[in-house]
N, C-alpha and C positions, 0 to 999 in steps of 0.2 A: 486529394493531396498525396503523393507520389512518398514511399520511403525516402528515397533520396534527398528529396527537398525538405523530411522532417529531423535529416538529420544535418542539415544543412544549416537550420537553426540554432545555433550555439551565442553563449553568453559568458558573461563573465562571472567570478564565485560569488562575488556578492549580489549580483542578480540572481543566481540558482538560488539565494538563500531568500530573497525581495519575493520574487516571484512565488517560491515554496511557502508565502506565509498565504498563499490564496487557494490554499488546500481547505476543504470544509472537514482539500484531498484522497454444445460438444458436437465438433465434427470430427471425421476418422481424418487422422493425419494421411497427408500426401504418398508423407515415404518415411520412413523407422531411421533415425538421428542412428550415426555411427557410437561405436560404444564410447562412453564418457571422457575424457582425460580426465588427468590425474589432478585435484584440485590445486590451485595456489596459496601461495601461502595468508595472501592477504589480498582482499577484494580490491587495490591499488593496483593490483598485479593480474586480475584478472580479466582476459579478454573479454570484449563483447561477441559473443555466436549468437547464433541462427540457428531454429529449428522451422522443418516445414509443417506445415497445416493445410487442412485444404482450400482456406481460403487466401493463402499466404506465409506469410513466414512472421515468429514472432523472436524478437530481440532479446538477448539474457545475458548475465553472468552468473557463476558460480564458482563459491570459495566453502574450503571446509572440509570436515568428513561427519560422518554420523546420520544420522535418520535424516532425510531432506525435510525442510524448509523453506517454503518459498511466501516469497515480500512482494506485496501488491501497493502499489503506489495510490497517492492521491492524484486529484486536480492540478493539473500540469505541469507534475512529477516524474523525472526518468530516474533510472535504476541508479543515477548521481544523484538523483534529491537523500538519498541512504545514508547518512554518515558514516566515513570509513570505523571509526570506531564500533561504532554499533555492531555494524556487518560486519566485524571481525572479531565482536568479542561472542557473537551468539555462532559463529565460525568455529569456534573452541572444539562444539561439542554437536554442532549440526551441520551435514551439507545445505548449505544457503543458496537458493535460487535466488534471482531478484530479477523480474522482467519485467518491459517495457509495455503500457498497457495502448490499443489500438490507434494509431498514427505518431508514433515519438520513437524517434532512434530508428530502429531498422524492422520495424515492429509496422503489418501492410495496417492500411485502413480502412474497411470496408465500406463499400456504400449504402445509404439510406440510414437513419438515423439513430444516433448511439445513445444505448440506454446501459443502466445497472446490469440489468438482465444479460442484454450482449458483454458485457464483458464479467459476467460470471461465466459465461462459456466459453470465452475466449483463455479464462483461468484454466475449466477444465479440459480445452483443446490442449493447453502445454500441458497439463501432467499427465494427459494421454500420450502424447509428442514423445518425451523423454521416456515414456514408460515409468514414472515417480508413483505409480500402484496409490496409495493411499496418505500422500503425505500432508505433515502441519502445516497450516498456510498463516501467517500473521499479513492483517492490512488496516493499513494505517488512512484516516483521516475517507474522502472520496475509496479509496481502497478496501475501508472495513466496508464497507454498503456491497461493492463487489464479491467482496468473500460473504458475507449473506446472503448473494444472492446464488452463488456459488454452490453453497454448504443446502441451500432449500432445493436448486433446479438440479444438483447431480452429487446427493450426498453418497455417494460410493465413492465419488473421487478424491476427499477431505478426512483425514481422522480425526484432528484437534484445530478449534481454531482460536484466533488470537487476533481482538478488535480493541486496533487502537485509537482515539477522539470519534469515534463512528457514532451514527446515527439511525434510530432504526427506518423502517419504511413502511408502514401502516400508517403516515399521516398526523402521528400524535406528536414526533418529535417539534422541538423549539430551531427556529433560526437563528443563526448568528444574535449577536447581540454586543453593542460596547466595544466596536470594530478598529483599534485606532486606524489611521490614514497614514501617520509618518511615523518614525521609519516603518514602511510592509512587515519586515520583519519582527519588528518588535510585537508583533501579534501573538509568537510562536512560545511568549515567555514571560512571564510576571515582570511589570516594572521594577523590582529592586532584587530582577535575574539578570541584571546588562551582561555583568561576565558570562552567565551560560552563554547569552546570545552571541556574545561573538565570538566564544570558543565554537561553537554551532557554526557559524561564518567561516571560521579559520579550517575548521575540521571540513566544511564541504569543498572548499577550497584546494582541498588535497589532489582532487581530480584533476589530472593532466587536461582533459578537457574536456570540461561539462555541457551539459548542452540539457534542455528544459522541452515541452509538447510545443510546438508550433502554436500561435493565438490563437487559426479559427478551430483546432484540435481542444485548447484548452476550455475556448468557448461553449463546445460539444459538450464536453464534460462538464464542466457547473451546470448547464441543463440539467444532465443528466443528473446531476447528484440533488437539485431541485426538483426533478419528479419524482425520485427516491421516495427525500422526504416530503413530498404532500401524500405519498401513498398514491402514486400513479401507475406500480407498476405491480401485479398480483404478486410477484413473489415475497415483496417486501409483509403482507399481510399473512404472509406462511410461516413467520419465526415459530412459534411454536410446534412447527415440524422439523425443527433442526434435531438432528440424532446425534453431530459431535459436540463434546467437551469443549465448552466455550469459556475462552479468561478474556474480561474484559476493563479495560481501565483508561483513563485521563484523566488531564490535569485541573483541580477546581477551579481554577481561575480564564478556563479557553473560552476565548469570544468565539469563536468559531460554530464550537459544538456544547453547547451550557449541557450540565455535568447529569442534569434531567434524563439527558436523552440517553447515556449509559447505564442508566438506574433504569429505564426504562427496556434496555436490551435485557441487562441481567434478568428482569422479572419475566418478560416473555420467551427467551430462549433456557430451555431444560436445564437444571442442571450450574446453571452458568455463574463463574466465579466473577466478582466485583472487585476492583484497588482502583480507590480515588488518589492521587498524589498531592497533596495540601501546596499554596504556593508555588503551583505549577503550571503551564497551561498547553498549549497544542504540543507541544514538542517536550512533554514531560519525558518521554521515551529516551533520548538523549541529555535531557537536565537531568535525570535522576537514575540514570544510566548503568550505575552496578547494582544497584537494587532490582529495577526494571529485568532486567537478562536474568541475574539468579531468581528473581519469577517465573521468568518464563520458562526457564531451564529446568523447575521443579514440576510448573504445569506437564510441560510437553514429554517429561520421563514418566 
């Protein structure tokens, strides 16, 4: 599948937000990215660029100043599944990367089969890419599995990280469970969170024009985040060689990812900090939103 044609795939906000509830969610670069511009003021305002790799080019934006940050997305997540809010208020005090993970947006996609593993590399081909030396990487949902895989296959590239609904990959975590079917989104937030959810709706909404992975892209990924967790893939069975400072947290109520399987990270990677959000569930990260950021903002100083 052609960049082109995965950006070709665009949708409407309330489908970025439908489709976002089906999140469980190193090569030498080509050629040295020109020096940075000057960031925006707010990730609505900030272009989508390109950086080269060697096996392509991978899609981004970025807003903010201060120690970078970069946001790894779930299952068939683009750098719009991010609520502007979020991305602007952890913006304050960090430069925020958020790129598109292998076939979504303008982001190449390699051939032969995509696993955790590959796209922990494809994490540290971009902070090779921009030159980001040793920076925080927060990922959410399919995305936290990524940055563990990340954080084990090329821990020089990562300083602190930050998993959010993840799951670990040794085989022991829990599958979904207690899934509803209607509305998709309503997965993303405890039944008597209607209001978060559709402030969630309204706020992805903001995006001039959103646009989600291509089906058989996102199909790739749920694989992939299913061999994750049955422990298919060695890195996942490495968490206790993680060297960075790990904060880990969701929501107790996520069908997605039952709260097991965070308790289960915190205990096997070093060190690693634990917040359950009570009456929360995939998307506590935006339900519980000024809490969540002055978290993280304390972890990552």
């Amino acid at each position: 599948m052609s960049s082109a044609s995965s950006r070709a795939w665009r949708t409407t906000p309330k489908a970025v937000a439908a489709l976002a509830a089906s999140l469980l969610g190193l090569s030498a670069p080509s050629a040295w990215p020109a020096p940075a511009p000057a960031p925006a003021p707010s990730v609505l305002e900030a272009p989508i660029r390109t950086v080269p790799v060697a096996w392509g080019r991978i899609g981004y934006r970025v807003v903010g100043r201060g120690r970078p940050l970069v946001l790894v997305a779930g299952a068939s997540g683009s750098i719009d599944g991010w609520a502007p809010a979020f991305v602007d208020a952890l913006a304050r005090h960090h430069r925020v990367y958020a790129f598109d993970n292998e076939g979504v947006g303008d982001t190449t996609l390699q051939p032969g089969t995509l696993t955790i593993s590959r796209m922990g590399d494809d994490a540290a081909a971009f902070v090779a890419a921009l030159r980001l030396k040793r920076p925080d990487v927060l990922g959410w949902s399919m995305g936290g599995a990524v940055v563990e895989a990340l954080a084990v296959r090329h821990p020089g590239s990562v300083r602190r990280i930050v998993l959010c609904g993840a799951v670990p990959g040794d085989g022991t975590g829990l599958a979904p469970r207690g899934v509803r079917r209607t509305p998709p989104d309503a997965n993303m937030f405890p039944a008597d969170r209607d209001a978060a959810r559709r402030a969630f709706i309204r706020d992805l909404g903001r995006y001039p024009r959103s646009y989600m992975a291509p089906p058989a892209v996102t199909q790739a990924q749920k694989a992939a985040a299913d061999g994750w967790l049955h422990g298919l893939e060695p890195a996942g069975h490495h968490l206790r060689s993680v060297r960075a400072r790990a904060l880990i947290a969701d929501g107790d109520e996520d069908p997605y990812d039952p709260i097991a399987n965070s308790r289960t990270l915190a205990a096997e990677i070093p060190r690693a900090a634990l917040h359950i959000y009570a009456d929360a569930a995939h998307a506590f990260w935006f339900q519980d939103l000024g809490d969540w950021v002055r978290r993280v903002d304390r972890f990552l100083r």
